[in-house]
C-alpha positions as CSV (number, residue, x, y, z in Angstrom):
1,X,117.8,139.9,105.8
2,X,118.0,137.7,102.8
3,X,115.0,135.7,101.3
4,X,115.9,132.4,99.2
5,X,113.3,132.2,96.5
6,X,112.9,128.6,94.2
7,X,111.0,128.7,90.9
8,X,109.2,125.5,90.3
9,X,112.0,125.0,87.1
10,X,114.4,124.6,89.5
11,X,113.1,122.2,91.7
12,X,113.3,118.3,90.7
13,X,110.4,116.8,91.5
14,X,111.6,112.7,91.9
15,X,108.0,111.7,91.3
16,X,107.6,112.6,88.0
17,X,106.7,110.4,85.6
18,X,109.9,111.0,83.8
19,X,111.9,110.1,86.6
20,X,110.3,107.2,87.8
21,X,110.4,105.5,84.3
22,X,114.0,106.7,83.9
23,X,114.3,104.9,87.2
24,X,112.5,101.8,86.1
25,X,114.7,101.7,82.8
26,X,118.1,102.2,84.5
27,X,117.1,99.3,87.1
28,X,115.8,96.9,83.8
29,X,119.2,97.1,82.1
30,X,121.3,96.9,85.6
31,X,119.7,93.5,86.3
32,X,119.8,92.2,82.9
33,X,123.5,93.4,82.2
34,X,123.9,91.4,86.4
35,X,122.7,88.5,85.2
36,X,124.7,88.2,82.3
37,X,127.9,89.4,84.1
38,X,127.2,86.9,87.1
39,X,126.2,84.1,84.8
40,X,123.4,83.6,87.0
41,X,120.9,83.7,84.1
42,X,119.5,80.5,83.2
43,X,119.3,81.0,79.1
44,X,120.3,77.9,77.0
45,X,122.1,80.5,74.9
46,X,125.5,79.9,75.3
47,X,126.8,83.0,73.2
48,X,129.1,85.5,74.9
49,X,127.6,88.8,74.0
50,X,124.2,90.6,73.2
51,X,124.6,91.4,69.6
52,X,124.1,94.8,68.0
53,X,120.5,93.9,66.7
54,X,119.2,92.8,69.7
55,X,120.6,95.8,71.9
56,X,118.7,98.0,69.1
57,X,115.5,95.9,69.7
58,X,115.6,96.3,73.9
59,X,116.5,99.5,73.6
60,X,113.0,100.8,71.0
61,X,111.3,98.9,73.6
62,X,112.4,99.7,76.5
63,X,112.2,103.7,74.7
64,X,108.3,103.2,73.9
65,X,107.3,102.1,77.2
66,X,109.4,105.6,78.1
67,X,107.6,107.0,76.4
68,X,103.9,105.8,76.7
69,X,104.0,106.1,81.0
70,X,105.5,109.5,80.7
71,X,102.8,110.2,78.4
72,X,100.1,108.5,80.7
73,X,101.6,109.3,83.9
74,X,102.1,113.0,83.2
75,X,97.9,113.4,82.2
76,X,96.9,111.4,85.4
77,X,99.2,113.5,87.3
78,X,97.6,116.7,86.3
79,X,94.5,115.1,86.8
80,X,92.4,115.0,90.5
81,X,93.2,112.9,93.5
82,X,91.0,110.2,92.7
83,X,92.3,109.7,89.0
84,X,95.8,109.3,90.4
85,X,94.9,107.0,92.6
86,X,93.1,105.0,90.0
87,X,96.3,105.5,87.8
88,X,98.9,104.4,89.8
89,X,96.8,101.4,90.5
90,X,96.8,100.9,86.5
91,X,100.0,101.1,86.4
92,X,101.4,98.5,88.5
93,X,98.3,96.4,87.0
94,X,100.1,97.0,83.5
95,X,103.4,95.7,85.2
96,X,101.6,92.8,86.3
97,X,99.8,92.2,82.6
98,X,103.7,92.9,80.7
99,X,105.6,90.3,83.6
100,X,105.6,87.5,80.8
101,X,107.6,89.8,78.5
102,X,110.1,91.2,81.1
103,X,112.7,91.5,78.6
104,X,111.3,94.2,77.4
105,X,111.4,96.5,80.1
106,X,107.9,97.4,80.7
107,X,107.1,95.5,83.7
108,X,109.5,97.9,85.5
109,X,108.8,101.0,83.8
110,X,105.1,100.7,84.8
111,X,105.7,99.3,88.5
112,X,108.2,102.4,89.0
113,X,105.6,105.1,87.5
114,X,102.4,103.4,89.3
115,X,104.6,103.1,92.5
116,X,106.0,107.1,91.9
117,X,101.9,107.9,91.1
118,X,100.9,106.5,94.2
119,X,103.2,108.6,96.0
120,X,102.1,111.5,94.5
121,X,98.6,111.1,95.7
122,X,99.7,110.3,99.2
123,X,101.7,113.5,99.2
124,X,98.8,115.5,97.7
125,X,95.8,113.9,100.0
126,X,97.9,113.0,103.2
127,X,97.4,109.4,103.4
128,X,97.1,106.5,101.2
129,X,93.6,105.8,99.4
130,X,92.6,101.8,99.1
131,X,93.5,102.2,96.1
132,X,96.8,104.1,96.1
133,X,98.0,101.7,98.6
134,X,96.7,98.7,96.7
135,X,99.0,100.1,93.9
136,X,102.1,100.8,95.8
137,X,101.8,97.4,97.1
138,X,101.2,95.5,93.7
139,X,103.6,98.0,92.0
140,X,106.7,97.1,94.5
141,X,106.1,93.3,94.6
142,X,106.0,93.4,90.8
143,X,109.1,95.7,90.4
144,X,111.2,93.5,92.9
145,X,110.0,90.3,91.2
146,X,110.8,91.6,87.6
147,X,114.3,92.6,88.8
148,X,114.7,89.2,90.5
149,X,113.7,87.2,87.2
150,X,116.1,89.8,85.1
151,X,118.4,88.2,87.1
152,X,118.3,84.9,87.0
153,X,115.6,84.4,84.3
């Protein structure tokens, strides 16, 4: 008889907040870079490409919000139930707060860590909290509605 054994360094857990902002960063740049290729975004700007400058400036900001929810999102993890519920809820608040500067990238960084947070506590508790579900709720209407003004915006 042979036993399969996992260490927990084996094992990727998708709701880290590593992931989920890696997640939230891949989906900002895949809608802006849609937009632009679809010429569906409604900038006055008529010039072709991004230019090198500007890709650096996205890019330090979309690396600092990175690194501030990993940074958050990995203490409120450790953290009790409660707390994570109260985090996550933070979270997609934060996306809420940084929606007037989408371009940066935070909006969806935050909604995807608050969203991946909430889902942590229901998978630790059982069920949703109000709160957890309060943040899953604001944290996917914001992430959809950032990608959507990526877009077109």
């Amino acid at each position: 008889m042979s036993t399969i054994t996992t260490r927990p360094g084996q094992q990727l857990d998708v709701l880290h907040p590593l992931v989920a902002s890696a997640v939230g960063a891949f989906t900002f740049a895949a809608t802006m870079v849609a937009g632009d290729l679809l010429d569906l975004n409604s900038d006055a700007d008529d010039s072709a490409a991004t230019t090198l400058p500007e890709l650096a400036v996205y890019a330090g900001l979309v690396l600092a919000g990175v690194v501030l929810a990993v940074w958050l999102g990995t203490r409120a993890r450790g953290a009790s139930p409660d707390t994570l519920a109260r985090a996550s809820l933070g979270f997609a608040l934060a996306s809420v707060v940084t929606f007037v500067g989408f371009w940066s990238g935070w909006p969806h960084i935050f909604a995807a860590v608050g969203i991946a947070l909430a889902l942590e506590h229901r998978r630790r508790v059982g069920a949703f909290s109000a709160t957890a579900m309060s943040a899953l709720l604001v944290g996917v209407a914001c992430f959809v509605a950032t990608s959507w003004i990526c877009v077109v915006g």
